[in-house]
N, C-alpha and C positions, 0 to 999 in steps of 0.2 A: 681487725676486720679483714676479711679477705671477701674475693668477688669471685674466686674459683671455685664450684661447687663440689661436692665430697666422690662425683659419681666421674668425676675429671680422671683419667690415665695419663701422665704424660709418655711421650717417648721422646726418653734420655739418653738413651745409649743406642749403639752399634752405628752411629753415623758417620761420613767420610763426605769430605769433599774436594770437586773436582775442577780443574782449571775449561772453560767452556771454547776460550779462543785463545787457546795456548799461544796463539803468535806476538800478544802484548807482553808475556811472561819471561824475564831473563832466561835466555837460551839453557842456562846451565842448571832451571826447574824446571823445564817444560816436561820431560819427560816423568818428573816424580807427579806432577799438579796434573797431569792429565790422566795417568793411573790411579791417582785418588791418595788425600793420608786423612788421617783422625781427625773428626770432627766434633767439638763440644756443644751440645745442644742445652740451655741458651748461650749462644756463642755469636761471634765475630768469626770471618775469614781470616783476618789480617792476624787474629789473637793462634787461629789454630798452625798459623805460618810458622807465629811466634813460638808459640807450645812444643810445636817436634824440630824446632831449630832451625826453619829453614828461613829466616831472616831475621838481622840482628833487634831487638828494641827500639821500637818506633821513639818511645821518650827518650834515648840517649846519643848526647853528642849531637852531629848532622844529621844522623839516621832519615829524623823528613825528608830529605831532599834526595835521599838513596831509594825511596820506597812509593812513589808517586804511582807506580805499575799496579800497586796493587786496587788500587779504585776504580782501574780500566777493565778489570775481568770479570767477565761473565761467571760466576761462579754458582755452582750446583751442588747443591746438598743430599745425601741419599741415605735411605732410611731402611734396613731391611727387619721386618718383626714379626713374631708371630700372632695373630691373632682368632679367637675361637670364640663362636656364639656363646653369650651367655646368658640366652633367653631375653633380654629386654629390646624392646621393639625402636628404640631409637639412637643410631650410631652417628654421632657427628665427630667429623674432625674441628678440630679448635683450635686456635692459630692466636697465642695472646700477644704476640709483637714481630712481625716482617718487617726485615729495613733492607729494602724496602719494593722494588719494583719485581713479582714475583709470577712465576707460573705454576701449579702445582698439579700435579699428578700422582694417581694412584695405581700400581699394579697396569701404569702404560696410560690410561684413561683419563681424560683433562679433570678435574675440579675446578680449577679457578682459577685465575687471577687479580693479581691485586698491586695496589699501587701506592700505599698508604704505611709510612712506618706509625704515626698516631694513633690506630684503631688493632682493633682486637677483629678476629672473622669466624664463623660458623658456619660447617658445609656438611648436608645430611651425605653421609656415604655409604649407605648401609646396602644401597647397590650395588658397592663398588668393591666392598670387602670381600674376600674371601675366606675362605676357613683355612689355616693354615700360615702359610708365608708369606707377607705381602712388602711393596717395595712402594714406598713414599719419596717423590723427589719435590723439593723446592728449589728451581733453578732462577738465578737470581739477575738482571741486567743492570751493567756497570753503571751505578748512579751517575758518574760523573759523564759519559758519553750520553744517558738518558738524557740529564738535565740540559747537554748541548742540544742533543735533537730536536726536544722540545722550544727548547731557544729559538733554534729555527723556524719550526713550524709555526710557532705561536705568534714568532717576534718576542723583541726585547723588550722587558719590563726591568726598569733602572732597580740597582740593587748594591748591597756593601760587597766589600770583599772582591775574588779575583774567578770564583765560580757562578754559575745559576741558581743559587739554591730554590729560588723562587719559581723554579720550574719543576719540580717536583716535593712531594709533601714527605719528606725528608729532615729530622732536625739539623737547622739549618748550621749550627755552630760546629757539625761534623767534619764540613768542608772549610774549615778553620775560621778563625775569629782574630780581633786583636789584641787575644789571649790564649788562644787554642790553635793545638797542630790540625794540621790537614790529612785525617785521615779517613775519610769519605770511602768506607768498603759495605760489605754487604753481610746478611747473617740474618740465623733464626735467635731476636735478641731476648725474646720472654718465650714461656713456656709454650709446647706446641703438643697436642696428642687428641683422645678420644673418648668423649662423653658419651655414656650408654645410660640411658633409660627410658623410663615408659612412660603411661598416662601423661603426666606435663612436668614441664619445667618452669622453675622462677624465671622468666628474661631480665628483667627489669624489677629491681625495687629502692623505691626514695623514697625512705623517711624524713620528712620536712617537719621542722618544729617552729611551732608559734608561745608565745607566753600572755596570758590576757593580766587583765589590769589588776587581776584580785591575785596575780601569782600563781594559779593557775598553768602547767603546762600541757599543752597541744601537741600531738604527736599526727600528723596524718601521715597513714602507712599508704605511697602510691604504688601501687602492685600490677605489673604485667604479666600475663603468663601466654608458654606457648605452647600447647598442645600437639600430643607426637606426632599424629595424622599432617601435620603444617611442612612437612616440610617437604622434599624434591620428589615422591613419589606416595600417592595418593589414589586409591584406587573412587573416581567419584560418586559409586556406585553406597563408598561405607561413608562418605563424609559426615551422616546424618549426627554420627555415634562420638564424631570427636567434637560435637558443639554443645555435649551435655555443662549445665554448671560445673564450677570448681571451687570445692569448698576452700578456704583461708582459714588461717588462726594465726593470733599476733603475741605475742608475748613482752609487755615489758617490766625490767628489773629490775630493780636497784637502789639502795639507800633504805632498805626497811618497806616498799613498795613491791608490790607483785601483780599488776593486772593484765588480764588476757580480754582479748574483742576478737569474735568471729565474724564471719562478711563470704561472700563469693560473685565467683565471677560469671555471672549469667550467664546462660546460651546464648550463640550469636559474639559474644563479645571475650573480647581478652582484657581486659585492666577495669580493676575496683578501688577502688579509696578506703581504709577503714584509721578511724580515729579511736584514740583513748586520749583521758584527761586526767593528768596526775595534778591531784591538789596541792600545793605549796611547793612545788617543781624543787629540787635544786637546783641552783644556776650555776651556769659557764661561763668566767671570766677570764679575760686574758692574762698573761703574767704580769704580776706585778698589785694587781687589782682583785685577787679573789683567786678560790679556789678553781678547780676543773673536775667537778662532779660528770659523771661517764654512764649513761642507762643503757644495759642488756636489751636491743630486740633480738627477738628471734618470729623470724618469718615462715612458715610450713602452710605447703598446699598440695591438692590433690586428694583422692579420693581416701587414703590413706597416707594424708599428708606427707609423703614420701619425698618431697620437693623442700626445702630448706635453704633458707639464707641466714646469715648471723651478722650482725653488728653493731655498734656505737652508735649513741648520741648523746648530744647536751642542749638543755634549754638555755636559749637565749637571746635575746631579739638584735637585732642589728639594721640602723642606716648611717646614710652619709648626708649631712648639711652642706649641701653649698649654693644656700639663697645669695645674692648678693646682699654685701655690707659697704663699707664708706671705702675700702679697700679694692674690693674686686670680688671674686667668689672664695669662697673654703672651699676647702674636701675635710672636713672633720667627722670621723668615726666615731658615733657610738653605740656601746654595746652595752644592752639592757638599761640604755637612755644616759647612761655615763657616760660622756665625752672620755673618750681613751687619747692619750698620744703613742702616736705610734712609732717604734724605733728598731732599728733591725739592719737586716742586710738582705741583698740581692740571691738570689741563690743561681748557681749554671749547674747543667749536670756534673754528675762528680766524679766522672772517667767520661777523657775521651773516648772509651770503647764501654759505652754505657751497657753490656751484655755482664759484664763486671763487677757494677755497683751491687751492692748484698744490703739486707738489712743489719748487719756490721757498719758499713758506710756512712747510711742515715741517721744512726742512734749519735755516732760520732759527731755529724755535723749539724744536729738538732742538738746537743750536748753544746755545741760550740755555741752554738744562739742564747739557748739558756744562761750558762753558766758566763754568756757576758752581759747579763740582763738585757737580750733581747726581744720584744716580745710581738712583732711580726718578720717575715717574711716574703720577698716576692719574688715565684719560680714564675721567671723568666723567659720571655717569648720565643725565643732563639735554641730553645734548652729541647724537653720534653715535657709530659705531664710525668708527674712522677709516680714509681709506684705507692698501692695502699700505703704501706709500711712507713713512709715519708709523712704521710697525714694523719696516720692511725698518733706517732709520735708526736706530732703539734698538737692534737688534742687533746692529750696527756699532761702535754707540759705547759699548754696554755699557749701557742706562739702563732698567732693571727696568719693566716694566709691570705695573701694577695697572689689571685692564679691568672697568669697568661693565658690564651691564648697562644697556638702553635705559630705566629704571625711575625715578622721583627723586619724593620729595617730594610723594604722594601715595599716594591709596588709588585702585586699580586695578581696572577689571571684572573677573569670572573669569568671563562669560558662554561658552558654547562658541565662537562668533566670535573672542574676543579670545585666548583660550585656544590658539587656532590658529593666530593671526600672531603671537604671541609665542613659540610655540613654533617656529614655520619661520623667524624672525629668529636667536632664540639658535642654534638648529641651524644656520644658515647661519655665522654669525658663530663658534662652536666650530670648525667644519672651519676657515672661513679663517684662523684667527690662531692655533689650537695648537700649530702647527710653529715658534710662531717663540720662540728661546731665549729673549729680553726678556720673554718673559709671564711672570708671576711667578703673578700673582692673579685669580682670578676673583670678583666682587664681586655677589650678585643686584641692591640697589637703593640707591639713597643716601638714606639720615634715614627708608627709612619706618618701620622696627621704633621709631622715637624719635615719626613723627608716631602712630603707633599709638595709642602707650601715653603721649603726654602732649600732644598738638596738640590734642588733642576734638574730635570729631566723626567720628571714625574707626570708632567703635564701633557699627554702626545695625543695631537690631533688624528684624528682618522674619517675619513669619506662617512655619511651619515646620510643614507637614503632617505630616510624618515624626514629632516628637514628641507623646510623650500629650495628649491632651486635658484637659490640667488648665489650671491658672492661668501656668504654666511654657511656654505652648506658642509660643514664639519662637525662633528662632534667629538668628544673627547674620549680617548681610551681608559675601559675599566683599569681601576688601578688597585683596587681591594677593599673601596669603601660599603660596599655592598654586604661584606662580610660583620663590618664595624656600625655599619647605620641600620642594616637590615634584618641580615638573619640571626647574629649572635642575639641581638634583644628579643628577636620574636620566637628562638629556642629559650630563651632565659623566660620569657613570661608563659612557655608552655610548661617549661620542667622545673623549672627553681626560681619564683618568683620574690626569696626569702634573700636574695642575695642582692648586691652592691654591685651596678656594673655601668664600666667607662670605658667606651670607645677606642681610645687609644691611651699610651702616656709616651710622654707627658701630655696634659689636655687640658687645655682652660675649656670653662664652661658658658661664657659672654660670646657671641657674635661679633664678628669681627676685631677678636682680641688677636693676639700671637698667640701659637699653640701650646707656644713654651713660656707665658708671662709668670715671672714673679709671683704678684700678688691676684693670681686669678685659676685656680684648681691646682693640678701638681704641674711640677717641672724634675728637669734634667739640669744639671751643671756641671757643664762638662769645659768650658771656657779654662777653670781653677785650673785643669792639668795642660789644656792643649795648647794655651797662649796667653795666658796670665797668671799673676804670683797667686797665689792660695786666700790671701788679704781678701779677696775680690767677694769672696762669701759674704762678707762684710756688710756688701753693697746691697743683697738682695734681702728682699723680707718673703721667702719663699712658704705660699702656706700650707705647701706639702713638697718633699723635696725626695721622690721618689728613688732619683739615681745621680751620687755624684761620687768620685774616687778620684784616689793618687796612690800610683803605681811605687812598688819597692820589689828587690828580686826576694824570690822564700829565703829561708833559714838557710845556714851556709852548708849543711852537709846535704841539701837537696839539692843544692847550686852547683857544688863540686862532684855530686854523685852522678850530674846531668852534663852537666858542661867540662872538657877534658883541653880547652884549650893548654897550646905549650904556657906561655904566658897570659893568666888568667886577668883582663881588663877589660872594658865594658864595650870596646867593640871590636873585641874576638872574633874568629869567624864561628863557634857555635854559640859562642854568646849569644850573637844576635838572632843565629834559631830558635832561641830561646826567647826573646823579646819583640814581642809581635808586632808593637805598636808602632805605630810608623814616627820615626826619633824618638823613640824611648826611653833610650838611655841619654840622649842630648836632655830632654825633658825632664830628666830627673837630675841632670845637674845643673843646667839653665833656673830650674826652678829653688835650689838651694840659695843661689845668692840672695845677698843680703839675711839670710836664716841663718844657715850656718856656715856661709864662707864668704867672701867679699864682695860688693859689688852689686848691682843691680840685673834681676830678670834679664830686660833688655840691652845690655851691654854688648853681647852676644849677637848678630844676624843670626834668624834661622836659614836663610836661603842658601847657608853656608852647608848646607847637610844634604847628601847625595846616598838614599836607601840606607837613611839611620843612620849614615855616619858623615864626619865632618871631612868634605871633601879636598881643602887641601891638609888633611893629614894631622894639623895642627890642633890638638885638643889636649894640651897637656893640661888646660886648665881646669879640664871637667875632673879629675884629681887633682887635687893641689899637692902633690908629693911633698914639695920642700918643710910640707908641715904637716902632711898624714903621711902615715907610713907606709901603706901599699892599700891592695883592691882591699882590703877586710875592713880601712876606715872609710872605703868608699862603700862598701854593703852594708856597715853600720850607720853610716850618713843617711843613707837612703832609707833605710826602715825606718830611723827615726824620725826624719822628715815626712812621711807616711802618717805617722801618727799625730804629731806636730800637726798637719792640715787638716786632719780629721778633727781632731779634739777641736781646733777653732774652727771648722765651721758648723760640725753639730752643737757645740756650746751658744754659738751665736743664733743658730736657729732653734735653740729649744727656750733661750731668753726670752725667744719672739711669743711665745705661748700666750694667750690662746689662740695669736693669729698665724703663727706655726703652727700644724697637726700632726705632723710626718717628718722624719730622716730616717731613709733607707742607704743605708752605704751600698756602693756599687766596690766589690764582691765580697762573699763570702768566703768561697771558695776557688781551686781551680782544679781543672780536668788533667793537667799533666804537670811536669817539674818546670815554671816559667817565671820570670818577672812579670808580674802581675799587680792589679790592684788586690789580691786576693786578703783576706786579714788572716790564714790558714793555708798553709802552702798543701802542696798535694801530699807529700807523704804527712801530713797533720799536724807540722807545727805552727804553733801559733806566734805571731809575729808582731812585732811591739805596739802595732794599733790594735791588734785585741786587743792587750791589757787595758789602752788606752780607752778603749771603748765600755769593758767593763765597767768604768767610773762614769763616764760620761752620760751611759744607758740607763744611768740607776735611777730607780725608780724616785729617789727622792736627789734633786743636784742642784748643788750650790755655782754659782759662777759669777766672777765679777767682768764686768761689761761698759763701756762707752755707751753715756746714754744724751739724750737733749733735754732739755729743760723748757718747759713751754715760755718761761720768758725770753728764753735764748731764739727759740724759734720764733717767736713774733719779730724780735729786732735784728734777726742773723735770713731769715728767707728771702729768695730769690725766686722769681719766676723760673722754673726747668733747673734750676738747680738747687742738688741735696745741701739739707743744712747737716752742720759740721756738729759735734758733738764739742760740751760743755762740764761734763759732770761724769764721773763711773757711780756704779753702783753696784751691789749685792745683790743679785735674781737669786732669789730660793723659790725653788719648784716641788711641789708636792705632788706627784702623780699616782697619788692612791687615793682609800676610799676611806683615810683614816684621818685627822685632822693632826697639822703640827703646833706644839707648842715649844720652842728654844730660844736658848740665848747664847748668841755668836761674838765671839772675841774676835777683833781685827788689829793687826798690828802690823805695823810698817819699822821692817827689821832688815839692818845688814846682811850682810850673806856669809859671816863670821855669828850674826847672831845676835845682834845687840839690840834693844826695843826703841826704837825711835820715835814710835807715837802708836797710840792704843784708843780703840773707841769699842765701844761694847752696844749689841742690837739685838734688842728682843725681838725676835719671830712669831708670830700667830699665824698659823694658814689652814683655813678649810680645805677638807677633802677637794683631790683634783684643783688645785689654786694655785696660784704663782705670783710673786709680789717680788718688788724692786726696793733697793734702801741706800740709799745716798750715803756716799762712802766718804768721810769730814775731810776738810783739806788738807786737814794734817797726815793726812793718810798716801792720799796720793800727791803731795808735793814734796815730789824727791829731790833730795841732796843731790846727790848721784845714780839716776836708775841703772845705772850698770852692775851696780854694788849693793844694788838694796829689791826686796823681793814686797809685797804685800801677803802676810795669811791669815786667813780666817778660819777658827775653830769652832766646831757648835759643840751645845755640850750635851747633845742627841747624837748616838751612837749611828745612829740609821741615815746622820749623813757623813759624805767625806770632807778632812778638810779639801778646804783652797789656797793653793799654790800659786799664786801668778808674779808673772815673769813680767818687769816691763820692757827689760832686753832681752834681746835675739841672743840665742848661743855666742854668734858671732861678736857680740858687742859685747857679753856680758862678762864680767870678772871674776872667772870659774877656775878656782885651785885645780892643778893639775892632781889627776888618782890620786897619786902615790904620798900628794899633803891633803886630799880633801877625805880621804875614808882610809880604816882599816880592814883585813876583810882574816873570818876565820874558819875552816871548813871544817866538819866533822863526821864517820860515818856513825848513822843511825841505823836501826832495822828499817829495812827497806829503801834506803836511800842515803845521801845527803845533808844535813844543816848547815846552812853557809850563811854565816852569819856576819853583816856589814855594820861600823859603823861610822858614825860623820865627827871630821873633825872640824871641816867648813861646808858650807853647803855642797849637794850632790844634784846634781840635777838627771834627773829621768834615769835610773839604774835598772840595766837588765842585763840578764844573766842567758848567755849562747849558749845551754844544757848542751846541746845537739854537736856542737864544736869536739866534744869530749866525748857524748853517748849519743847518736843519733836515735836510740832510742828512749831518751832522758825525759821527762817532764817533770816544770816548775808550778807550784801554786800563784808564785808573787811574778809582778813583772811592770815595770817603768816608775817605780818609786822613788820620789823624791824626798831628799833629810836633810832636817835641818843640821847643826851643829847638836853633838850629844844626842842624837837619835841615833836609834838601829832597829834595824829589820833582821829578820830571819827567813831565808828563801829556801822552803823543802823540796829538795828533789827527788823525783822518782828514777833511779838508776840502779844497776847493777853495776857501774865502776868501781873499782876499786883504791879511785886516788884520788880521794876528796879535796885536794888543793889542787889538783887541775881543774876543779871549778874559779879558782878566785885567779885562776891565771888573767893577766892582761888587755887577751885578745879574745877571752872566755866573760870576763864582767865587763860591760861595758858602761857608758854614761854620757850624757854629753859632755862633761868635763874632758872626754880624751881628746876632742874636736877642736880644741882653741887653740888658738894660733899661738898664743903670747900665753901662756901662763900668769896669772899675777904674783 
């Protein structure tokens, strides 16, 4: 699907750009930046610096901290082209992405301004053109000096991070995040040039689909058009002749279907509605649940239909339940009246210099969702909307979107100014993305309803003439609910009333609830990383769990490729440019104790830590050297530790089903080379909680679980406190539309391999079902859980077994490598076969491809064996030393982490 129509020119070439107030600019550019060098259009400033060499790589090393000059300059982009009548009467310049605060000019003579990197802009210029050579500038002001002045003017609206971003409509994670550098510049970052034609143009079209009860699909084609005479000059004399009707034709395609409906657009008026009804629809279901059936429209108007739009769509109905129950409220989706769960990840843009991302990028990172059975998404308030290409691909593959809102993590002017590029942003961004069946949700803002009511400083009194004159006479400062209470709903029930939409997230749906509860619409859990052990998932019975993560740095050839400290330790001095979060790396080894190294979370003061690092000095313990070897068992502690908290608190929350609906891991992705929560580092490897995830996501998962027992609960409850748990069991979940019938082997077996005790559970589960099975005592009453594992096999291939562990890395009695596996590599075409196997158990095996080929990929990744088992891990490489895969510090496992050997 595209939204740029065929009559589109852009102008790609011949541009330069120029330094505006060369006085911010290192003395030793001024002179080249004010003469002007090459400019890429769609481009960055800071990229074109990059390109002709005039400043090192913003991702490597320190470089941030060297390059802060360039988000202060005015910079001006210049355009020289030819251009020559070609007979059609309508010349508009077309501007599809400004970031962002802009003045534009043609041939000297103003067009416009603008102030909105969200929105796309159209400006008739047909008076402006000349025949010949014409010279287009877009001169751009330093967002970050913008966003102070507006600070000023406006006053302060509390906000994250160390800039304003909330004073200009700007994405806001440009000016860094606690994941993302701070590269806050300027640029023309999507396409920019000149639409020519006559009689009318498509403006606007939304194809909305409905499904009636007989199966039946609904297609209402909503059509705006703009006729040529509309636009900056118009002579009133001919107006009569541009309000004749406009004929329509609709076309739709697909599956052995072919119907067309005609319709127009009367005089007097611009937009028609015209419906077709396709009998027996094929339906759109999400992944996991059903196919993704795709229908051909195709939209033509005008008197010789000369005006055309082309795209996508899928039948299929979609809401959200959250009546209140004995709990609190759901948020449970469903689509075409199936309850789906929904599982996935976070999405951020995917270069910090978003002018970058290709449809290359997105296939990649919709690949990555897919192929971990992921089957929603939510791009992210802080981010952008994304292009077509990102959505055309979720509806392909099946992977639910959940879309933001340009909004995060602040309080928001509601001045009339802001009020109005907010409203022609959402409006623009409802037309474009409603038609596509992967939209699930509409989401107004992310965390503000939570910075509201418990960040402080959200709440600011201001003089209020309108109230009495008494002691009372205050009212309080817009803060951006207006956007979340008001207009996003009353845009949503004018343009796309087919869609799912929630104010903010996280967002309980109850009055006077907390806006981040538990058991009342989605939440955030962010506690797990910032101040308590990962266990804590535990505690919550979250019925949508929108956003929650734990941070690990990327794969090690992105780490070393970025970070150049002399001695490479986690609190380096580029290390920690690299690690945004505030104690990040204390955090990721505070939070190992008792996992996989000694001791308890709390052990440690955090007050001990002065800008990330531990102030007096003394941190030998955040590596334990005398028993890992250097930073490489410290980067492999932490990715598996990553995954490690993942796996238990999405296994624990999808247990919860049907009173869980949702895990959405916070992130996917990252925008540069960073320790991050990301599960996909930037140059695209994936990282041991993919794999992790892979398993956990699938459609159909087994897990065993701590559960209560209603008699337990009757004689063990307390007022305000939780009851403790009596019994484990077998959760097997079916999240499909197909019914399971199996029979599961469970055995309680040493970690040499011996069968200790065996019990065997027939399975029955209807479509979409989930059921629990009490696990015999002979099962879980260990000898020694240090030395003994529980696993469960079914003997349905379509699930995985179950591995659990009832000790910690740290406690458990794990052979060292070199006695627990052998390992054998071999080259194949095209790559690698490295082949492992167990002589005593192996716990979590993966393989650092990237160590050896950073450009390497694995199929297999954190598999655990038993004794006498073996895998086979295919790699895609072009090395040529197939046992530099089974090197030491190349296979890893958590057997290399124990202190003691047995």
């Amino acid at each position: 699907m595209t939204n740029t129509p065929s009559t589109f020119a852009p102008l790609s070439s011949g541009w330069t750009v120029t330094a505006m107030n060369p006085e911010v600019v290192p003395a030793d550019l001024r002179e080249t930046l004010t003469a002007g060098i090459p400019a890429a259009v769609p481009g960055e400033a800071t990229l074109d610096l990059l390109n002709t060499g005039l400043i090192p790589d913003p991702f490597d090393g320190d470089n941030e901290n060297k390059l802060p000059w360039t988000g202060d300059v005015d910079w001006r982009f210049t355009c020289t082209f030819e251009w020559h009548d070609d007979g059609n009467t309508r010349h508009d310049l077309v501007a599809y992405g400004l970031d962002t605060v802009a003045t534009i000019e043609l041939n000297g003579d103003p067009v416009a301004q603008t102030e909105n990197c969200h929105r796309s802009y159209r400006w008739d210029i047909r008076e402006l053109l000349q025949d010949g050579e014409n010279v287009l500038t877009v001169t751009f002001m330093s967002p970050v000096r913008y966003s102070d002045a507006e600070e000023q003017r406006r006053g302060y609206y509390p906000h994250t991070e160390h800039h304003a971003f909330n004073q200009i409509r700007k994405p806001s994670y440009s000016f860094g995040w606690d994941w993302g550098i701070d590269v806050a510049n300027a640029g023309i970052w999507r396409e920019i040039g000149i639409d020519s034609w006559s009689g009318v143009r498509l403006a606007e079209v939304r194809p909305l689909v409905d499904v009636a009860s007989d199966g039946t699909g609904i297609l209402n084609v909503h059509v705006k058009v703009e006729r040529e005479g509309h636009g900056r000059i118009m002579n009133p004399m001919d107006a009569h002749r541009f309000q004749t009707p406009v004929p329509v034709h609709v076309t739709l395609e697909g599956y052995g279907t072919m119907l067309e409906a005609d319709g127009s657009v009367d005089q007097g008026r611009d937009e028609t509605t015209i419906t077709i009804a396709v009998p027996d629809a094929k339906l759109w279901w999400p992944l996991g649940y059903g196919d993704q059936p795709l229908y051909a429209v195709d939209v033509k108007a005008g008197a010789d239909l000369q005006a055309e739009w082309k795209g996508r769509i899928g039948f299929r109905t979609t809401y959200v339940d959250t009546r209140a129950d004995d709990l609190g409220r759901p948020f449970q989706i469903y689509v075409n009246d199936v309850p789906v769960h929904a599982h996935g990840y976070n999405w951020i843009p995917d270069d910090a210099f978003i002018a970058r991302v290709t449809k290359k990028d997105y296939e990649r990172g919709i690949r990555d969702l897919v192929e971990s059975n992921s089957n929603m998404v939510r791009v992210w308030g802080g981010g952008i909307y994304e292009a077509d290409e990102f959505y055309d691909l979720c509806d392909e593959y099946g992977v639910m979107v959940w879309q933001d809102f340009m909004l995060a993590c602040a309080a928001y002017p509601e001045d009339a100014e802001t009020k109005e590029e907010v409203e022609a942003e959402a409006r623009e961004a409802i037309i474009r993305l409603s038609s596509h069946p992967s939209l699930i949700v509409w989401n107004g803002s992310n965390e503000n309803y939570v910075a509201y009511a418990e960040w402080g400083g959200y709440k600011q009194a201001v003089r209020d003439d309108d109230l009495p004159a008494n002691e009372y006479g205050y009212g309080e400062k817009g803060w951006g609910d207006y956007y979340y209470s008001e207009l996003f709903p009353q845009l949503l029930a004018e343009l796309d009333p087919t869609h799912v939409y929630l104010p903010s997230s996280p967002m309980s749906f109850t009055k006077f609830t907390n806006a981040n509860w538990d058991t009342d619409g989605t939440m955030h859990i962010w506690d797990a990383w910032n101040r308590k052990d990962y266990r804590i998932y535990a505690e919550y019975t979250p019925r949508f769990a929108d956003e929650f993560g734990y941070q690990a740095p990327p794969a090690w050839s992105t780490l070393v490729g970025a970070v150049h400290d002399e001695k490479l330790e986690p609190f380096g001095k580029q290390m920690l440019v690299h690690q945004k979060a505030m104690g990040g790396n204390y955090k990721l080894a505070r939070g190992m104790r008792s996992h996989l190294t000694p001791g308890h979370l709390d052990d440690v003061s955090f007050g001990g830590v002065v800008n990330g690092k531990p102030s007096d000095g003394a941190h030998s313990w955040l590596i334990p050297t005398d028993n890992w070897d250097d930073i490489q068992d410290w980067h492999w502690a932490c990715q598996l530790q990553q995954a490690h908290a993942m796996k238990f608190g999405v296994e624990h929350m999808r247990s919860l089903a049907p009173v869980n609906a949702g895990a959405l891991i916070w992130q996917l992705n990252d925008d540069w080379p960073v320790v991050s929560w990301a599960a996909v580092d930037f140059n695209g490897h994936r990282k041991p909680v993919w794999y992790a995830s892979r398993d956990f996501f699938a459609p159909r998962l087994a897990t065993i679980q701590p559960r209560t027992s209603e008699e337990y609960r009757e004689t063990h409850s307390w007022e305000g406190v939780k009851v403790g748990t009596d019994h484990f069991e077998l959760i097997v979940l079916n999240d499909t539309r197909e019914p399971v019938k199996d029979t599961w082997t469970v055995q309680r077996v040493t970690l040499g391999g011996d069968v200790l005790a065996t019990q065997t559970i027939d399975v029955d589960l209807d479509a979409t079902s989930h059921k629990g099975y009490t696990l015999d005592d002979a099962i879980v009453d260990y000898d020694d859980p240090n030395a003994e594992l529980i696993v469960a096999t079914p003997s349905d291939d379509s699930f995985a077994r179950v591995v659990y562990n009832p000790a910690e890395v740290v406690d458990q009695s794990l052979a060292a490598p070199g006695e627990a596996f052998s390992a054998d590599a071999k080259q194949v075409d095209g790559g690698v076969e490295l082949t492992v196997t167990a002589k005593d158990y192996v716990r979590d095996l993966f393989v650092m491809v990237d160590k050896v080929d950073p450009k390497a990929t694995v199929d297999e990744g954190l598999v655990s064996l038993l004794p006498g088992e073996s895998v086979t891990f295919h790699i895609t490489t072009g090395a040529d030393d197939p046992q530099a895969f089974a090197a030491a510090n190349v296979l890893r496992s958590a057997n290399d982490l124990k202190r003691e050997a047995k």
